[in-house]
C-alpha positions as CSV (number, residue, x, y, z in Angstrom):
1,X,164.8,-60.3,48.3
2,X,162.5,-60.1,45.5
3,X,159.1,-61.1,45.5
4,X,158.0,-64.4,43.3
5,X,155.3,-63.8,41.5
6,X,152.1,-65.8,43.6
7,X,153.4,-63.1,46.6
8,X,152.8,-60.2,44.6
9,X,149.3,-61.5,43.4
10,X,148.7,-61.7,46.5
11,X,149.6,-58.0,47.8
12,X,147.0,-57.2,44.8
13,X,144.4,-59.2,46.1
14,X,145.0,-58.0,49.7
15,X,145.1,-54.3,48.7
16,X,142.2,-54.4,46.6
17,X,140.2,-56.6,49.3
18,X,141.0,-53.2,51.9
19,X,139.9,-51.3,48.9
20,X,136.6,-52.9,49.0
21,X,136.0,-52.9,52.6
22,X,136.9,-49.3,53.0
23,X,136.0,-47.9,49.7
24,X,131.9,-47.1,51.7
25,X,134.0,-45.7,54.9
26,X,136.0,-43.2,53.2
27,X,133.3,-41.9,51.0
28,X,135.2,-43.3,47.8
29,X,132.4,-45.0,46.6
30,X,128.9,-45.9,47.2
31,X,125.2,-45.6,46.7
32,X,123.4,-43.7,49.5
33,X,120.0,-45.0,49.3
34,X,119.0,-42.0,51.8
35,X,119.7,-39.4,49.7
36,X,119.0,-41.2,46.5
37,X,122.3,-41.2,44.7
38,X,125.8,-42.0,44.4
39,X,128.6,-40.7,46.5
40,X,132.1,-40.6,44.7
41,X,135.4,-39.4,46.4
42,X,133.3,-37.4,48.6
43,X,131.0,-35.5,46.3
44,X,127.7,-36.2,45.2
45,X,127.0,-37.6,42.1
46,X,123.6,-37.0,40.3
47,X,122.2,-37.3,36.7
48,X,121.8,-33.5,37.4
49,X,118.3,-33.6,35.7
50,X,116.8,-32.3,38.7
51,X,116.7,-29.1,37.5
52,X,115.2,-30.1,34.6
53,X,112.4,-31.4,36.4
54,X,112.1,-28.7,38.3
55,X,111.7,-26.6,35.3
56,X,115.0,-24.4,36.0
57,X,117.1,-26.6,32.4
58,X,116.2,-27.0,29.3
59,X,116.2,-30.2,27.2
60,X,119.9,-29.8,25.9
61,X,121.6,-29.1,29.2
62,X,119.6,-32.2,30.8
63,X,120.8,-34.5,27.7
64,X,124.3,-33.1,28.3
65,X,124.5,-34.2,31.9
66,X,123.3,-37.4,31.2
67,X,125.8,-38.0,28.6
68,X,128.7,-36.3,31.0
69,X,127.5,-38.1,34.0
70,X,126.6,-41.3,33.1
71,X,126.8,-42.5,29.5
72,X,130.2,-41.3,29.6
73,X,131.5,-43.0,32.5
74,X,129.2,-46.1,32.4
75,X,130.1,-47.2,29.0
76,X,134.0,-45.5,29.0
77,X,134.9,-47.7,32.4
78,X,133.1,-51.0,30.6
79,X,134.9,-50.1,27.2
80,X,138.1,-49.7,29.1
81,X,137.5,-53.2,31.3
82,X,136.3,-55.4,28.8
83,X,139.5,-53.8,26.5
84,X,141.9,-55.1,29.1
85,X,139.9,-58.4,29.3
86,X,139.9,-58.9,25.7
87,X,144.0,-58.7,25.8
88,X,144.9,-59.9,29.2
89,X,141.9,-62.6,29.8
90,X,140.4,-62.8,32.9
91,X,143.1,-60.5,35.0
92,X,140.9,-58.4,37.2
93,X,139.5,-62.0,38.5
94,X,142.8,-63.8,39.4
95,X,144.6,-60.8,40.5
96,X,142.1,-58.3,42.3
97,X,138.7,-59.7,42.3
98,X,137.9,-60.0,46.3
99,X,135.1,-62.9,46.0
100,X,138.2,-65.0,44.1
101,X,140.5,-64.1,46.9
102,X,137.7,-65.5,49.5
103,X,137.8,-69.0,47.0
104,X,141.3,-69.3,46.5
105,X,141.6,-69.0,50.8
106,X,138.9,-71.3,51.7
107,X,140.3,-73.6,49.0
108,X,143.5,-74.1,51.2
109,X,142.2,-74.3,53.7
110,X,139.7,-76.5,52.9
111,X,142.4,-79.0,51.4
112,X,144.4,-78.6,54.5
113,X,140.8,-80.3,56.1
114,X,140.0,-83.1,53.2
115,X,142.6,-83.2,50.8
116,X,140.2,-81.5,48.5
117,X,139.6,-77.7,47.0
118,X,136.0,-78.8,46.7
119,X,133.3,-80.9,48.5
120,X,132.7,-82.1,45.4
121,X,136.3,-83.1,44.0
122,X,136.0,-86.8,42.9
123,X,139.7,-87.8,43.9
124,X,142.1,-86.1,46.8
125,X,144.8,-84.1,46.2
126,X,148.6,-85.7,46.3
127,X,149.8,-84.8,49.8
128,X,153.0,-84.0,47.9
129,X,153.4,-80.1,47.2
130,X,155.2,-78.3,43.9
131,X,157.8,-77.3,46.3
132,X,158.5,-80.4,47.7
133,X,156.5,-80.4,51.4
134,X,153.9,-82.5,52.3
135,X,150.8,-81.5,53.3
136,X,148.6,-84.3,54.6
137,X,145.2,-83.1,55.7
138,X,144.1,-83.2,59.4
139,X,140.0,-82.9,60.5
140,X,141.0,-80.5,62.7
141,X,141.3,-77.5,60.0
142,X,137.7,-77.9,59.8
143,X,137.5,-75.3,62.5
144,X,139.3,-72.4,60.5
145,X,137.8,-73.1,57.5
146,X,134.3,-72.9,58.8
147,X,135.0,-70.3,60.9
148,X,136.1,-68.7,57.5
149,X,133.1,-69.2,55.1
150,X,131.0,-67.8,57.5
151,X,133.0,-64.9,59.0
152,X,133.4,-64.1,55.1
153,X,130.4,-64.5,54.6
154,X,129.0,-61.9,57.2
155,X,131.5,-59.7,56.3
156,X,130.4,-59.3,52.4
157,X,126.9,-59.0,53.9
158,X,127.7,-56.3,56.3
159,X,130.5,-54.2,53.6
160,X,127.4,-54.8,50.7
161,X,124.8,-53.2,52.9
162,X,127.6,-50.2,53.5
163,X,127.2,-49.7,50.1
164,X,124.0,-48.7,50.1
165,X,123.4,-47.1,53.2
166,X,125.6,-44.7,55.4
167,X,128.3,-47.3,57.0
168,X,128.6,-44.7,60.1
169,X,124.7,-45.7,60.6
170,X,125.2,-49.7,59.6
171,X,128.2,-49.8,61.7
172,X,127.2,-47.3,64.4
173,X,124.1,-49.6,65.0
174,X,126.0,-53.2,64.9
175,X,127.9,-52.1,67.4
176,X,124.9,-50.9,69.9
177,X,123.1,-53.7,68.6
178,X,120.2,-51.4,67.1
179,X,119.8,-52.9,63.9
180,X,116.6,-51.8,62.4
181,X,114.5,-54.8,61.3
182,X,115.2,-54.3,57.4
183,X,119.3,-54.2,58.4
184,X,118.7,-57.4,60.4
185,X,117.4,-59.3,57.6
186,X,119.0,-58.2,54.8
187,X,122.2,-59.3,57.3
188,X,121.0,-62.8,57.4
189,X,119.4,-63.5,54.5
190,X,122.9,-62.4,52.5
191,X,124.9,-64.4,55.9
192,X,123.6,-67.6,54.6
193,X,123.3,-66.9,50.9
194,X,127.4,-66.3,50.8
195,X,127.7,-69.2,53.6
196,X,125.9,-71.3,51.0
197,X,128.0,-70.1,48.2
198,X,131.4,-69.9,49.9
199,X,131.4,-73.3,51.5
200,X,129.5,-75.5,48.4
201,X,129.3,-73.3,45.4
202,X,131.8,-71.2,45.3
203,X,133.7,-72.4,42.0
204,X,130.5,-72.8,40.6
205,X,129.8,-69.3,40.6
206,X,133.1,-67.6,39.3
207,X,132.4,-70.2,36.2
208,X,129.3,-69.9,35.9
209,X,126.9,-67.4,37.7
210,X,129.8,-64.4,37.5
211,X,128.2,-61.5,34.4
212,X,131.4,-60.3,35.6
213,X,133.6,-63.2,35.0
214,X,131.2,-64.3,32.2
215,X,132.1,-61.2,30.2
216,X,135.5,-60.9,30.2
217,X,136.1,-64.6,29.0
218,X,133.6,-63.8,25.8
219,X,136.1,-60.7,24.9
220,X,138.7,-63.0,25.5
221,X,137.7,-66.2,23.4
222,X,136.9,-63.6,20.8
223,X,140.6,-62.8,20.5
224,X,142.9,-65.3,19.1
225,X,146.2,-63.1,20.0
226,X,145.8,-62.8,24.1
227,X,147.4,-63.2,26.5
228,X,147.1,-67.3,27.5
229,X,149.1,-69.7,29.2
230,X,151.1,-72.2,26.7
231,X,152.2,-75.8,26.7
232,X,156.0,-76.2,25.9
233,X,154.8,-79.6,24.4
234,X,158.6,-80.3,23.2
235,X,159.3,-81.3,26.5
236,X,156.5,-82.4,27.6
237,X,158.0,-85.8,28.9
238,X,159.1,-83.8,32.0
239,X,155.4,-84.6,33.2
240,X,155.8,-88.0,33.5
241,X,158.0,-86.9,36.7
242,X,155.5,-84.7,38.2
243,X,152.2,-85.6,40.1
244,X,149.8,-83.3,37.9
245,X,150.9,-80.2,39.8
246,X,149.7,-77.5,37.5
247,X,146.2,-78.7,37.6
248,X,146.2,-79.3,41.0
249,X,147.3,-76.0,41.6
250,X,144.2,-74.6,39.3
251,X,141.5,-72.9,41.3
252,X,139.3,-73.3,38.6
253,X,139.5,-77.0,37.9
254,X,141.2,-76.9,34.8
255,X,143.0,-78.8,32.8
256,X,146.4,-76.0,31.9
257,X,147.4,-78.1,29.4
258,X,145.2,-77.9,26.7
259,X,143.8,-75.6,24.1
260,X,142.3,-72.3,24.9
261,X,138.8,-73.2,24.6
262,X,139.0,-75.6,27.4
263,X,140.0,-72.8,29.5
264,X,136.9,-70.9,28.8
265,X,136.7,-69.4,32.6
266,X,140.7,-68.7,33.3
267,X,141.2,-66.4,35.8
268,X,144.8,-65.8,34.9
269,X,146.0,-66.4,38.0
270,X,149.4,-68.2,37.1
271,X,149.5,-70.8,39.8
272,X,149.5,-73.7,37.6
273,X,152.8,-72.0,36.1
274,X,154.5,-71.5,39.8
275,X,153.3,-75.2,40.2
276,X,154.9,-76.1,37.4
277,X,157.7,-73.9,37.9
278,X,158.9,-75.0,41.4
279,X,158.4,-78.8,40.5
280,X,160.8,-78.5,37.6
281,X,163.2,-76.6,39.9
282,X,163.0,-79.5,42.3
283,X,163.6,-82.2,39.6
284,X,166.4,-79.9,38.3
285,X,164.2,-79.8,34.9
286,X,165.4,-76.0,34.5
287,X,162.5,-73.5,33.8
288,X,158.5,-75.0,34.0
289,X,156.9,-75.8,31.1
290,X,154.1,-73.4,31.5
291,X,154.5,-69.9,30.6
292,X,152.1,-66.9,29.3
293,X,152.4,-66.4,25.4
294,X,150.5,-64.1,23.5
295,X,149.9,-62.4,20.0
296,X,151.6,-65.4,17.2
297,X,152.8,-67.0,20.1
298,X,148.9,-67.8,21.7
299,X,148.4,-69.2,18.4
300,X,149.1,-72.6,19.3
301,X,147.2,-72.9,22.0
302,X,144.0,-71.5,20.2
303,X,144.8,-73.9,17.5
304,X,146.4,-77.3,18.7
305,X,148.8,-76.4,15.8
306,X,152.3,-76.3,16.5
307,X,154.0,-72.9,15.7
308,X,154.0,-72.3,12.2
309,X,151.7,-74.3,10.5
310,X,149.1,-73.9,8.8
311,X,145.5,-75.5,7.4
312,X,147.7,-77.3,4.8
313,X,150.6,-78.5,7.2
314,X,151.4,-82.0,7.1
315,X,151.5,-81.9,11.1
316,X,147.5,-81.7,11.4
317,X,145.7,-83.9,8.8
318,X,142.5,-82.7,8.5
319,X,140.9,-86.4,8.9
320,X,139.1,-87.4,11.4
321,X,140.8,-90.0,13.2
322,X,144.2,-89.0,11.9
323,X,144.1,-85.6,13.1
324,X,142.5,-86.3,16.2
325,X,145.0,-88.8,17.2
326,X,148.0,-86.5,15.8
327,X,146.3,-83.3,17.9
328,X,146.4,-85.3,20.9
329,X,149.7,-86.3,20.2
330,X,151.3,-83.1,20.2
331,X,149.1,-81.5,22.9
332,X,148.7,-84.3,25.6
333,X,151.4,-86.4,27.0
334,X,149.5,-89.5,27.5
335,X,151.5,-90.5,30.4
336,X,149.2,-91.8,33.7
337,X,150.6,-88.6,35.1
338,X,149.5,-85.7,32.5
339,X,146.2,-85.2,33.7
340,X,144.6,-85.3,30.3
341,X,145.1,-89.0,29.6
């Protein structure tokens, strides 16, 4: 039985989660504050300009290592990531990024406790699923979801400090319970920062506080071809039978529906096109309405234009009111159920 498409996201988020934890254990990668530089697959990795302070290299060898060891790799790894973001959006966030995998699990659970991704969510969620169950939320899953933030929330604390000290010593001494008193604090200062975070803040930051995140959708806006999730607005009367599922379904609080710069922080994730997906496979609507375009096809979506037209098109009048009201047309269904009424 293959796997759909949200169940291998989630055997990428999983893996690279592991990755993160263990990446410190096994030496793959980290910053040993002790011995004042980084470690990488097991071997040290310097500048190599000690020598050259130690008078044993000359100017050009200590320019070379710095180029070979760190301008290189710095600035080749960001070329590379910002390259995929500028085609493929913001894929490392919805597909491997282990803070986004610690949102998108307290936001279930969370809505299994209020009906809500978000303490802050003006209106509850329909208790009626994409795939037809309903999910009515119960106080009681207040215990797993707060037992979540904060157990998350120890647990980056405790795997960032790894990073920059031994984790045999940071490990070693959690479990004897001999934390020195800089380990202690920086373990509970960075405890109740991410319990902060996770439990009130935590979609705030992924739009807005992320560099990361921040990054990748500038080099994505910037390109007009990527990859993007389009409206099949031909049929978009098949909303009227749905209960908003695709923006429910949005971890981000968006709106899938509209043009590209309203989905300035996508994370690529494709849940609002399973939602839509398995709500049109329900209502026997044949294939969801959502689906990722790119290149001419992202086009539209950038635009508001439907495929093949241009400044000139007698689709889009360039007046105000007219083309506002004909944009709208074509890119909201104005039903009670769109979501963008």
């Amino acid at each position: 039985m293959s796997l759909t498409l949200q169940q291998r996201r989630r055997l990428f988020q999983a893996g690279f989660f592991l990755l993160f934890v263990l990446a410190p254990v096994l030496d793959i990668l980290r910053i040993d504050l002790n011995q004042g530089h980084a470690i990488l697959f097991g071997m040290d990795w310097t500048l190599g300009i000690d020598d050259f302070i130690a008078g044993r290299a000359g100017i050009g060898e200590a320019t070379l290592n710095l180029l070979w060891r760190g301008f290189l790799p710095l600035f080749g790894g960001a070329g590379l990531f910002l390259w995929i973001a500028w085609r493929y959006g913001r894929l490392y966030c919805g597909w491997l990024c282990p803070h986004f995998s610690v949102v998108e699990t307290i936001n279930n659970l969370m809505r299994r406790a209020i009906g809500r991704h978000s303490l802050w969510d003006k209106r509850p969620l329909p208790v009626l699923q994409p795939d037809g169950r309903i999910l009515r939320p119960e106080r009681r899953y207040w215990v797993p979801t707060l037992l979540a933030v904060f157990g998350f929330a120890f647990l980056w604390a405790l795997v960032l400090l790894t990073y920059l000290l031994p984790p045999a010593e940071i490990y070693g001494n959690l479990i004897r319970g001999e934390l020195t008193r800089n380990q202690s604090v920086f373990l509970s200062a960075a405890t109740i920062a991410f319990s902060i975070e996770f439990l009130l803040a935590r979609h705030l930051f992924c739009r807005f506080g992320c560099a990361v995140g921040l990054f990748q959708s500038l080099v994505w806006m910037g390109n007009d071809r990527a990859m993007v999730v389009g409206f099949d607005t031909d049929r978009a009367d098949a909303c009227k039978r749905c209960n908003n599922a695709c923006d429910n379904a949005c971890p981000m609080r968006l709106k899938p529906r509209t043009i590209k710069r309203r989905m300035f922080t996508c994370t690529e994730c494709a849940q609002c096109i399973s939602a839509c997906a398995q709500v049109q496979a329900r209502q026997g609507g044949g294939q969801g309405l959502l689906h990722w375009v790119s290149d001419a096809a992202a086009m539209p979506v950038v635009t508001g234009r439907p495929a093949g037209s241009g400044k000139t098109s007698q689709t889009v009048v360039p007046i105000e009111g007219q083309g506002r009201e004909l944009r709208e047309r074509r890119w909201k269904n104005r039903s009670a159920n769109s979501g963008t009424a």
